[in-house]
C-alpha positions as CSV (number, residue, x, y, z in Angstrom):
1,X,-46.0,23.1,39.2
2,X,-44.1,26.0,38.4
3,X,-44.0,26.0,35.0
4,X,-47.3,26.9,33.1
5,X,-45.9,26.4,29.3
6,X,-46.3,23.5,27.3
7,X,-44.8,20.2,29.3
8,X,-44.2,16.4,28.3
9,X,-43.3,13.4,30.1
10,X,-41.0,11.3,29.9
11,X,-43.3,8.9,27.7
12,X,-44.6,11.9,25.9
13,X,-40.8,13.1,24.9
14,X,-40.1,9.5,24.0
15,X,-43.1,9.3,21.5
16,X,-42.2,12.7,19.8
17,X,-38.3,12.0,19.3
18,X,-38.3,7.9,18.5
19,X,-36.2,7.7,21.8
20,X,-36.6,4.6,24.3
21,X,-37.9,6.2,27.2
22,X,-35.0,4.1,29.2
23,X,-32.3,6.3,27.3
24,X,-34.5,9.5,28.2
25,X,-34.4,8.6,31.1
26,X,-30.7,7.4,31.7
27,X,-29.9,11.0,29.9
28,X,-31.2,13.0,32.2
29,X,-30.0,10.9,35.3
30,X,-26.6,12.3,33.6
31,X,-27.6,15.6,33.9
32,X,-27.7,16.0,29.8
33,X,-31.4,16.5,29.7
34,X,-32.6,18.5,33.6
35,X,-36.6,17.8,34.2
36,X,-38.1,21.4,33.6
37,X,-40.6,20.3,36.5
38,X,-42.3,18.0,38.2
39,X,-45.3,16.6,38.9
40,X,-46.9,16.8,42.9
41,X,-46.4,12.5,42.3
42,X,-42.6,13.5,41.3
43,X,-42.7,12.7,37.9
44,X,-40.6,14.7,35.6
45,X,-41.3,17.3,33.3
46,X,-40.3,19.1,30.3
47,X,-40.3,21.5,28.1
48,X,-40.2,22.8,24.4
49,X,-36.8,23.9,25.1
50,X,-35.6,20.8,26.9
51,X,-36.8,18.3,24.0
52,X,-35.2,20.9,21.4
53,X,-31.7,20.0,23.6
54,X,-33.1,16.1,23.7
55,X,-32.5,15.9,19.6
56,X,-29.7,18.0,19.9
57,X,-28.9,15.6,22.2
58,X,-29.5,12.8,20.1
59,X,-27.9,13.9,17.2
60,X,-24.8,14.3,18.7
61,X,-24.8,10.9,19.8
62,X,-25.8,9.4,16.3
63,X,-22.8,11.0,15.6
64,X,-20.7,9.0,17.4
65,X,-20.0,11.5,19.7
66,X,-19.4,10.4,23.8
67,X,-22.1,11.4,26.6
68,X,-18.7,13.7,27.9
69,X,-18.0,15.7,24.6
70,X,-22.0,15.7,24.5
71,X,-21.8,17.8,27.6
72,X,-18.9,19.8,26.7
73,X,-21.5,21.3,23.9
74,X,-24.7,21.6,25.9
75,X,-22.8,23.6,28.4
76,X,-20.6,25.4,25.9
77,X,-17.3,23.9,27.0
78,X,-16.5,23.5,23.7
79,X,-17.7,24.3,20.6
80,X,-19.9,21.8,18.1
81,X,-17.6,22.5,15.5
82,X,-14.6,22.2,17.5
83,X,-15.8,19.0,19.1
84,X,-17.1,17.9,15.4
85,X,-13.4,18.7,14.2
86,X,-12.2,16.0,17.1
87,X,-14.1,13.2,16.2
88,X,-13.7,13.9,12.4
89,X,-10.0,13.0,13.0
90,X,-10.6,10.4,15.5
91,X,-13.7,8.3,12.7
92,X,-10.4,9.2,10.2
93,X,-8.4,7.0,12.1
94,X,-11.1,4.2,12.8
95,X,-11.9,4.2,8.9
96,X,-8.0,3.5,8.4
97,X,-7.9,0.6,11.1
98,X,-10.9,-0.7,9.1
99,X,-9.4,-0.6,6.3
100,X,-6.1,-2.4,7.1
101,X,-8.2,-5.5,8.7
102,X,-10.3,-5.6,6.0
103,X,-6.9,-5.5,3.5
104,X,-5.8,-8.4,6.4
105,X,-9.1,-10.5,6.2
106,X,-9.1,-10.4,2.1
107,X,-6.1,-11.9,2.4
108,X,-6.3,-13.9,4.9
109,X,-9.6,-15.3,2.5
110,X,-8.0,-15.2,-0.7
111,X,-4.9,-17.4,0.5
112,X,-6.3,-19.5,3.4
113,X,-3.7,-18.3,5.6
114,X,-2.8,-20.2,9.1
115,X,-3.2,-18.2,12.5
116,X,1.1,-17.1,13.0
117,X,0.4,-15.8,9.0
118,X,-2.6,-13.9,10.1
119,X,-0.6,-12.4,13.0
120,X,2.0,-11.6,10.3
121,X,-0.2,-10.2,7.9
122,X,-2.1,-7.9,10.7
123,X,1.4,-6.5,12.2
124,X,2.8,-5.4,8.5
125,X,-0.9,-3.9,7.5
126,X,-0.5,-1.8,10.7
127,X,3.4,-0.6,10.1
128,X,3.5,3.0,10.3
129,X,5.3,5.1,7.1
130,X,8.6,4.9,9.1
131,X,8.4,1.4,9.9
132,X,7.3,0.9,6.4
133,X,10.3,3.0,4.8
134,X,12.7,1.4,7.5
135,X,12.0,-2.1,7.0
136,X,12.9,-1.7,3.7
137,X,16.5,0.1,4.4
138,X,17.6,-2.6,6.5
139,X,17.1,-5.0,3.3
140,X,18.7,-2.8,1.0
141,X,21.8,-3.1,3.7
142,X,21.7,-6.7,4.0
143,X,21.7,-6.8,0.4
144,X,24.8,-5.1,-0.4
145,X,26.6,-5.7,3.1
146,X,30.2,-6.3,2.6
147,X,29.9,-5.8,-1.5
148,X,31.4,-3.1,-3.8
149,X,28.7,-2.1,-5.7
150,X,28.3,1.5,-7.7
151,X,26.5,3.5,-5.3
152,X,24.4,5.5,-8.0
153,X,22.6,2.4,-9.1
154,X,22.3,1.5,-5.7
155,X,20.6,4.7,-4.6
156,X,18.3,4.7,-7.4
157,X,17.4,1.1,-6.3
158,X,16.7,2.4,-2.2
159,X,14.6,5.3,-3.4
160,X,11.6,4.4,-4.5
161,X,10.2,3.5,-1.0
162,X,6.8,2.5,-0.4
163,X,4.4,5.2,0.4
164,X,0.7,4.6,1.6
165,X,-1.6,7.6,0.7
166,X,-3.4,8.1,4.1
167,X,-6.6,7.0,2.7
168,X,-5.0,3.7,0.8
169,X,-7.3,1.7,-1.3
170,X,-8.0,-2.1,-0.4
171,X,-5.8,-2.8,-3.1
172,X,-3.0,-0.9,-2.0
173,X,-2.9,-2.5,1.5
174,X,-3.0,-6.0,-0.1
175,X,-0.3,-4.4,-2.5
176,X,1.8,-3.4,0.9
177,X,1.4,-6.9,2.5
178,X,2.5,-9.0,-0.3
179,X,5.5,-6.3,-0.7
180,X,6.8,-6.7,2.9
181,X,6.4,-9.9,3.0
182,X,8.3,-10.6,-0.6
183,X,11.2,-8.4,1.0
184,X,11.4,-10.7,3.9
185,X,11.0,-14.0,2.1
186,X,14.3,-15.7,2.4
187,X,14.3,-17.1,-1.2
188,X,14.0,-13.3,-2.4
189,X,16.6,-12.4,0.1
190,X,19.0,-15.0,-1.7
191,X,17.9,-14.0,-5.2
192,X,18.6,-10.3,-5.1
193,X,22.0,-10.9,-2.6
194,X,23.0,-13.1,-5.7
195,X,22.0,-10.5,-8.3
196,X,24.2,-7.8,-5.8
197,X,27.2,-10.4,-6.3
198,X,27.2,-10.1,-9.6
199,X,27.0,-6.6,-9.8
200,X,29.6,-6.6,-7.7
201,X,32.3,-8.5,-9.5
202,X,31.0,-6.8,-12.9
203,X,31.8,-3.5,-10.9
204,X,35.1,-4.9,-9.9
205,X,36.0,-6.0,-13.6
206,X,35.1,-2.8,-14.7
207,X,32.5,-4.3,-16.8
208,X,29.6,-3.1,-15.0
209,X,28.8,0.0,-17.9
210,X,29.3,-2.6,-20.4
211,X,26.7,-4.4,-19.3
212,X,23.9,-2.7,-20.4
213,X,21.0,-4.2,-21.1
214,X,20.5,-4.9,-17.8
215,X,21.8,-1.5,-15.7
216,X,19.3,1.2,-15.1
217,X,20.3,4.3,-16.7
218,X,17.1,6.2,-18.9
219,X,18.5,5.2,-21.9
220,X,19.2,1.5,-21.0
221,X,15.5,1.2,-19.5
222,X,14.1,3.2,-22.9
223,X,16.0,0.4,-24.7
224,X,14.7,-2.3,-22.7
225,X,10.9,-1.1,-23.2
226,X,11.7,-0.8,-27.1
227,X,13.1,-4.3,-27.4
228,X,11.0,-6.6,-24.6
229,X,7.9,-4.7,-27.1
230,X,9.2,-6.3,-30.0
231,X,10.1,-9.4,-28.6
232,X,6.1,-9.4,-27.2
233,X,5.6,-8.6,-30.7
234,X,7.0,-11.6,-32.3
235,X,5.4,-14.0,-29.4
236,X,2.2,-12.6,-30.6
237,X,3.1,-13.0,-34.1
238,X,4.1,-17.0,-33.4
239,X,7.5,-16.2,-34.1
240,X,10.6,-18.4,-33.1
241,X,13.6,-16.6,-31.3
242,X,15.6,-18.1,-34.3
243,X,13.7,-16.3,-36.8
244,X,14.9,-13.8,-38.8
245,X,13.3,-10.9,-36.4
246,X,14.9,-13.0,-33.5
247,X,17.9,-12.7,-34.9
248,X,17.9,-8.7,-35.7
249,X,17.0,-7.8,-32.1
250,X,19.8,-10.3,-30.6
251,X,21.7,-8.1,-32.8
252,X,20.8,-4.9,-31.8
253,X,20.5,-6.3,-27.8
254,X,24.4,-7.3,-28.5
255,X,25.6,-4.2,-29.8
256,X,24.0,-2.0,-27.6
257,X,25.4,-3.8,-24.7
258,X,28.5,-4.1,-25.3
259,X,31.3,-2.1,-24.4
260,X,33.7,-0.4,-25.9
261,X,36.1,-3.7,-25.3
262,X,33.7,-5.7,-26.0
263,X,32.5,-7.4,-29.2
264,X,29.2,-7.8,-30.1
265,X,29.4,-10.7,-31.9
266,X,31.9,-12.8,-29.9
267,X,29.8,-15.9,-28.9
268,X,31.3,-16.1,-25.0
269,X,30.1,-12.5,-24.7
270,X,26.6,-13.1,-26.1
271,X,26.2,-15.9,-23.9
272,X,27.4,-14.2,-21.5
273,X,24.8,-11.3,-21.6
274,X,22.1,-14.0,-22.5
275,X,22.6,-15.7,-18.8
276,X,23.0,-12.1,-17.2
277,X,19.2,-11.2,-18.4
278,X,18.3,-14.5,-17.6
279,X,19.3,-14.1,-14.1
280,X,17.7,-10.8,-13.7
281,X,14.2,-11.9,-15.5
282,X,12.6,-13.4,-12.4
283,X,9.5,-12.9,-12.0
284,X,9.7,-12.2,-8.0
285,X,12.1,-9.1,-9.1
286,X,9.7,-7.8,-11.1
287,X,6.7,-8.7,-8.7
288,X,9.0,-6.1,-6.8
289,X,8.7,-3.3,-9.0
290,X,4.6,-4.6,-9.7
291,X,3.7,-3.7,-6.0
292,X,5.8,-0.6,-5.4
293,X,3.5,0.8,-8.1
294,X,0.4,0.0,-6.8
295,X,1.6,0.6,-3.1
296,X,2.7,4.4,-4.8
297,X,-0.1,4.9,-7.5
298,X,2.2,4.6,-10.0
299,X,1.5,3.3,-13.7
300,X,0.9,-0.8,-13.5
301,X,3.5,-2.1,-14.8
302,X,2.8,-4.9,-17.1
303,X,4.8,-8.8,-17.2
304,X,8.0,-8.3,-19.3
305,X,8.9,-11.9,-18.1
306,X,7.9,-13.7,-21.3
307,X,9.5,-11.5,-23.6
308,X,12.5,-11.0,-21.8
309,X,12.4,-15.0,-22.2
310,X,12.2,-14.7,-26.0
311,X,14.7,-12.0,-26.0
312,X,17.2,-14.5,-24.2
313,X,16.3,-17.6,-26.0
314,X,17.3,-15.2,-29.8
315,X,20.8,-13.9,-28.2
316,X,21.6,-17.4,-28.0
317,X,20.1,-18.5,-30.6
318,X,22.4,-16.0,-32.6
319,X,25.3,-17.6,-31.7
């Protein structure tokens, strides 16, 4: 033999590092792991140095790394770090596929979803932020096709799109698919091309500012949070929307919503605004605004829908 240092077999090698001494042997086959010798018989050989590469060896593949990128570092192609760097990205993007099927599965689990709904629920979780951001444009468009509408509002509406962090929590991706498929539900589709219709002709009338407590400016929205509070307030209480209290916020309601052509306390305009809150208190509108914020890490957003029931049940009441 010509190596006089310290030598192992195969079997030897195998005992010291925990490794099968089929995989030993398949490894240096590959040329990842060259015999330091041989025996007269033809038995391999090695040495200190050769099982020091063995657990570099199997290290790297614990790791995840490939027999090729293996190689690249036991010859010095390329660096450990630099191939480390590679398949840092590369677990990144397994880890997020993971996550969306297991966002798909919960699902799936939770609503005992048929096989064409699975398919569904597997090509939205996978969308890609354009497809994410684009899918929403094109319902925005449908929404307000052939309408005149106030395109401030409207771009306030279109910008909040939904954005995935890149590492998304479970929540989030079950937050995404119930989103895209609200915004593809035909029954939404009808419900929010109705409520564009009627801000439409509002905007036509020239009524649309004097609608208020249902438009989107800062100060309506700070007024809607102030009243749908109290109105919470009195539900918790046990209070009727005729009571006295129900009566003072209709009042308030009425007079901040009404223009400056308007009257307050004209019954066909109270009635009025009672039916336009109505319209725009579904809960599938606000289940809208629910998921963007947990899509987008936003503060949850908490059911207004009873309140802004109360709310509508005292404006007519006032009447």
């Amino acid at each position: 033999m010509g190596n006089t240092g310290a030598v192992f077999t195969i079997g030897e090698l195998a005992k010291r590092t925990g490794l099968p001494v089929k995989t030993i042997r398949f490894y240096s086959d590959e040329g990842l792991l060259p015999p330091t010798d041989r025996t007269h018989s033809g038995y391999r050989l090695y040495d200190i140095k050769a099982m020091a590469r063995l657990e570099l060896v199997k290290t790297l593949r614990e790791l995840g790394l490939g027999l090729a990128d293996v190689e690249l570092a036991l010859t010095r192609e390329a660096s450990v770090p630099e191939i480390a760097s590679q398949h840092v990205d590369a677990l990144d993007a397994q880890i997020r596929r993971l996550r969306l099927r297991r966002a798909v599965l919960r699902a799936v689990a939770k609503r005992g979803s048929e096989l064409e709904e699975v398919k569904l629920m597997n090509k939205l979780a996978s969308m890609s932020d354009d497809e994410r951001k684009r899918l929403l444009d094109e319902f925005w468009d449908e929404m307000i096709a052939g309408l005149e509408v106030d395109s401030e509002f409207y771009t306030r509406m279109r910008s909040a799109k939904p954005e995935l962090p890149d590492d998304p929590s479970p929540e989030q991706l079950e937050a995404w698919i119930e989103f895209a498929e609200l915004v593809q539900d035909p029954a939404f589709r009808t419900l929010i091309r109705e409520m564009s219709e009627r801000h439409s002709a509002s905007v036509k009338e020239g009524t649309f500012k004097g609608d208020a407590a249902v438009q989107q400016s800062d100060t309506q929205q700070e007024n809607w949070f102030a009243w749908s509070t109290r109105a919470q307030s009195s539900i918790d209480a046990g209070r009727q929307p005729d009571s006295a209290e129900g009566r003072a916020l209709a009042d308030e309601i009425c007079a901040a919503s009404a223009g400056p052509d308007r009257d307050p306390s004209n019954s066909r305009f109270r009635l009025d605004l009672a039916d336009t809150i109505e319209a725009g208190g579904d809960e599938r509108a606000e289940r809208y605004w629910q998921l963007l914020a947990i899509i987008n890490g936003w503060p949850p957003i908490p059911t207004q829908m009873p309140a802004a029931r109360w709310m509508v049940a005292a404006i007519r009441a006032s009447v």
